[in-house]
N, C-alpha and C positions, 0 to 999 in steps of 0.2 A: 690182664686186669679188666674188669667190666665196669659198666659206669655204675653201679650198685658199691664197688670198694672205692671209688674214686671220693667216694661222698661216706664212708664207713667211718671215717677214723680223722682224729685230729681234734685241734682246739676251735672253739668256735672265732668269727671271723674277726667280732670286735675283738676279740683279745686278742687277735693275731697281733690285730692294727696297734693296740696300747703297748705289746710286747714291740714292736716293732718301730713305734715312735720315739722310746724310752732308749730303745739302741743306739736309734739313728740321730737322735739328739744331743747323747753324751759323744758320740763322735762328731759332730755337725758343729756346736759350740767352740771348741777351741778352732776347727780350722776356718770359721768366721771371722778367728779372733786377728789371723791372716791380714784381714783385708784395711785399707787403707780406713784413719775413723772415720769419712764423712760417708763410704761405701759399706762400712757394717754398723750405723747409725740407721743408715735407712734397709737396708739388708734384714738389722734385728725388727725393725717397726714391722716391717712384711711376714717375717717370721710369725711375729705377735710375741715376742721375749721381751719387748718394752714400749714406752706408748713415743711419742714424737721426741719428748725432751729426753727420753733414755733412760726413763723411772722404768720400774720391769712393772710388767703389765698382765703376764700370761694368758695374753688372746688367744681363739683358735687359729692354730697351724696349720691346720687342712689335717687330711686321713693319710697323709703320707702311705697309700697305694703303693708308689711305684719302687719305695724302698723296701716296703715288706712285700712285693714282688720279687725284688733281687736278694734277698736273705732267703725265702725260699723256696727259688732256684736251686741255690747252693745245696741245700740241706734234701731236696730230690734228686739230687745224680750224687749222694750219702758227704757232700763234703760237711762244715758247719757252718754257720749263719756269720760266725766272727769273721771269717774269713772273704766274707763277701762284702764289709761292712765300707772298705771303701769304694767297692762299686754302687752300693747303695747310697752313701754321701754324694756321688758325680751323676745320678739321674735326678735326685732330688735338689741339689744344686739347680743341675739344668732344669728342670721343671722349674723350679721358681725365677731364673732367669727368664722363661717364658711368659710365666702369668705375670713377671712387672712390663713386658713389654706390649704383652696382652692387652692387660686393663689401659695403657696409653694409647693402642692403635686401635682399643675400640670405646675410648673414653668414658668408659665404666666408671664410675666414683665411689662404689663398695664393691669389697670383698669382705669376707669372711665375717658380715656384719661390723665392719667398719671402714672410715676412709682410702684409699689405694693410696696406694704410695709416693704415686706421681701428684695426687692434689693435695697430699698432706707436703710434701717435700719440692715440690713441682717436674714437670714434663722431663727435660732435662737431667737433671740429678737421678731420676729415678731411671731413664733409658741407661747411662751410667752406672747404676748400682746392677741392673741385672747383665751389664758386658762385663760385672766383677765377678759374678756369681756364676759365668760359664767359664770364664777363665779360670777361677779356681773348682772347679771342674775336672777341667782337662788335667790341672793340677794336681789334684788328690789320684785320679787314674795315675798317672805318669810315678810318682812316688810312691806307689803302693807297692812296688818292692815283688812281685805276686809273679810269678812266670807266664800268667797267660796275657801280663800287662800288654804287650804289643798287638798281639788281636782284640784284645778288648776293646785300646784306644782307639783302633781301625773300627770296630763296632760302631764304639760310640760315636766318634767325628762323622758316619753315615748317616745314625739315626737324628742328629743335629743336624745336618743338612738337609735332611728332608722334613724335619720340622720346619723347617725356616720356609721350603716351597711352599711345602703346606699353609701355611701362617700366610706368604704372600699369596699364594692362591686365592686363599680366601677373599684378603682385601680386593684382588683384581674382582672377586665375584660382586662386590660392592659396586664397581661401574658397567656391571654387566645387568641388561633381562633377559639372558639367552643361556642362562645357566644348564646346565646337563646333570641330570642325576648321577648317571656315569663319574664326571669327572668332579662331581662333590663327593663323592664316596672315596673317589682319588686321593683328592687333597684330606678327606678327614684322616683319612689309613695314613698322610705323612703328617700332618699336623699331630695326632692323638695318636694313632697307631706306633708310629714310629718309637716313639720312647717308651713305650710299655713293653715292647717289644726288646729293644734293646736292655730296660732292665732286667727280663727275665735269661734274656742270652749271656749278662753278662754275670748273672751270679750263676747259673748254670758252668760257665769258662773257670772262676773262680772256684766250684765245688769242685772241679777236677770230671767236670762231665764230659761224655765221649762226645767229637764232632758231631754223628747221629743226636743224641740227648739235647745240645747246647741247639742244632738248630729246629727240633719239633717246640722246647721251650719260647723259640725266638717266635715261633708262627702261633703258637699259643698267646705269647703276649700280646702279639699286632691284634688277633680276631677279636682276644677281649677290651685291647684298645679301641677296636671300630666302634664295638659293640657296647662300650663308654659314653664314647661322641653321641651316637646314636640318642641315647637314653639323656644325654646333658641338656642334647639339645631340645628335648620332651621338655627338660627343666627350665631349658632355658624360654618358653611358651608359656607351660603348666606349672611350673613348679610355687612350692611356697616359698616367700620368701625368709621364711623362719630355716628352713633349711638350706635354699640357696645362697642366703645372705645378698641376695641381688634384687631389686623392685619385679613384679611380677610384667610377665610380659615384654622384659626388657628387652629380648632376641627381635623380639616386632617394632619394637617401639624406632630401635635400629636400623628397620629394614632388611636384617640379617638372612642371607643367604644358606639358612641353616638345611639339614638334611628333610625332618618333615617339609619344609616350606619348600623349598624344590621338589620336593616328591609329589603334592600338593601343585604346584606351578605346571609341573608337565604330565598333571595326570590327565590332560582333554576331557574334563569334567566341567559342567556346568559351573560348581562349586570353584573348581581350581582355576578358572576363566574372571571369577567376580573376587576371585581374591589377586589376579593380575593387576584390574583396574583399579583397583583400592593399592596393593602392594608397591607397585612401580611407578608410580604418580612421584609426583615432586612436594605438595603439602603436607605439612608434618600433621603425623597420625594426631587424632584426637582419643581419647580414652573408649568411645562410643569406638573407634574405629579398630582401636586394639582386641576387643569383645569379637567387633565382628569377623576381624581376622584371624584370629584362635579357631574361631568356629568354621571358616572356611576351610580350613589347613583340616582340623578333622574331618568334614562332609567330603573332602577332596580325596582322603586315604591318605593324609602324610601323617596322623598318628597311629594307623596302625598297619602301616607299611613298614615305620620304625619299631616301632613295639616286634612284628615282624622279624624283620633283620637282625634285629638284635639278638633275640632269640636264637636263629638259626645259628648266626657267630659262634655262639655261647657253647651251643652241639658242635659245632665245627673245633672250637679251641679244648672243650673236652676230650674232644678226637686225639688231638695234639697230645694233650697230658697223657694220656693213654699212652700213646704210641713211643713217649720219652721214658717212658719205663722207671715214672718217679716211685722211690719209696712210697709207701700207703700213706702216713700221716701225713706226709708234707704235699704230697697230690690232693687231699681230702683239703688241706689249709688253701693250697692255689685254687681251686676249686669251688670253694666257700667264699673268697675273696674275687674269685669271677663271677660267683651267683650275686654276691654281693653290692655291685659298681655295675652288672647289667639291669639291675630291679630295684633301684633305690627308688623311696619315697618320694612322690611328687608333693 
């Protein structure tokens, strides 16, 4: 297969996503309905399925990627998408288990263009609501009834611990100014890479795909996972906040240890020296100094080292598709949903 048919065939990528929403949500609903009420009260608010008092609301849900990731999977190594649908409810679970504990460890107060969870619900309640939503997680895995449930779960219980490294990496990189590009790249491939990666493995295991197929899908997902972070974190500098749903410049405003900004930090550049002194200081940024910070990070090369990187990922993870010997359409859909989350709109 050449990279000419990888990209020949299929539906384009929003529809993948609205197709793949639409699945993942009539499966998603009842096993919320699972959870204790004060855990799927704030669970449904994060969702956007109701607003605080529990009126429905239908806010934005996010692109749910990582489900129409693992649907397919399935549907490239010839299984069907239904059949992968409770692997697809246990990454998207865990993903939202992350971003509520996300937005608290890095005290964000919007997402998805509205309040987080933890300041509408508070701190607490909300670290709670997302230790329900990995639990029933694990849950939906274990009950799926599916013969390749016992690798699966062994998948996933991996790629959740190394989200968690990841995730505290990170925070450790917050008391750190000796950061390494090296070992930010690390921690993004288990913070982000990990469960992309694992989604793709495990609707691959579900389609009835061969050891070979299930693990080029698994290295496929990680590289378009890096290759994510990578491009967020552009977002998370550049981005607008009409798209991001975040204040612009919030990643600086944080002092965030993100990919360009360490790439930028250790580039021994004039540029990446005057944004140390401004960067790692102790007084909080002033909006003049968010400007001048943005602009450092690019004259230093950390936007287009990442722009870069990511790219390459992108040829690396199509490598992978290739090499997993997906059917044409649904390689063309994975494909289109990699071009898609490495090139989004700033």
């Amino acid at each position: 297969m050449t990279a000419v048919e990888v990209t020949a065939e299929g539906r384009p990528a929003g529809e993948v996503l609205a197709w793949s929403r639409d699945m993942v949500e009539s499966a998603l609903r009842p096993v919320a309905d699972r959870l204790p009420p004060a855990m799927r009260r704030i669970a449904g608010y994060h969702f956007g399925w109701w607003d605080e008092h529990g009126r429905p609301a239908g806010a934005d849900a996010g692109k749910a990627i990582r489900p129409a990731l693992a649907l397919l999977a399935a549907e490239a190594v010839g299984g069907g998408a239904a059949a992968a649908l409770p692997a697809a409810v246990a990454v998207e679970l865990a993903h939202n288990f992350s971003l509520l504990h996300d937005d608290v460890m890095d005290g964000d107060r919007t997402r998805r263009h509205r309040p987080t969870a933890w300041a509408v619900f508070g701190v607490s309640p909300a670290i709670l609501a997302g230790d329900a939503l990995l639990t029933l997680a694990f849950d939906v895995l274990a009950s799926a009834g599916h013969p390749a449930t016992p690798q699966a779960t062994r998948i996933f219980s991996v790629a959740i611990q190394e989200l968690l490294e990841g995730q505290n990496t990170d925070l450790a990189f917050e008391q750190r100014q000796d950061v390494m590009l090296a070992e930010c790249l690390s921690m993004a491939a288990g913070k982000t890479g990990a469960l992309l990666g694992c989604a793709c493995a495990l609707g691959g295991l579900f389609g009835g795909g061969s050891p070979k197929q299930v693990e080029h899908l698994h290295a496929f997902g990680r590289d378009v996972g890096l290759a994510f972070q990578l491009v967020d974190d552009l977002l998370g500098i550049w981005g607008d906040p009409m798209v991001t749903g975040k204040p612009v410049y919030s990643d600086l405003r944080s002092r965030k240890k993100s990919l360009p900004v360490v790439a930028a930090l250790t580039s021994a550049t004039q540029a990446g020296r005057e944004l140390a002194g401004l960067y790692l200081g102790e007084r909080p940024l002033s909006d003049a100094d968010l400007i001048r910070a943005a602009e450092l990070v690019d004259a230093a090369g950390g936007y287009a080292w990442s722009q870069a990187q990511a790219a390459e990922l992108l040829t690396r993870a199509l490598a992978h598709l290739r090499s997993a010997g997906a059917m044409s359409a649904s390689a063309a859909e994975l494909a289109a949903l990699a071009r898609l989350v490495t090139r989004r709109d700033h």
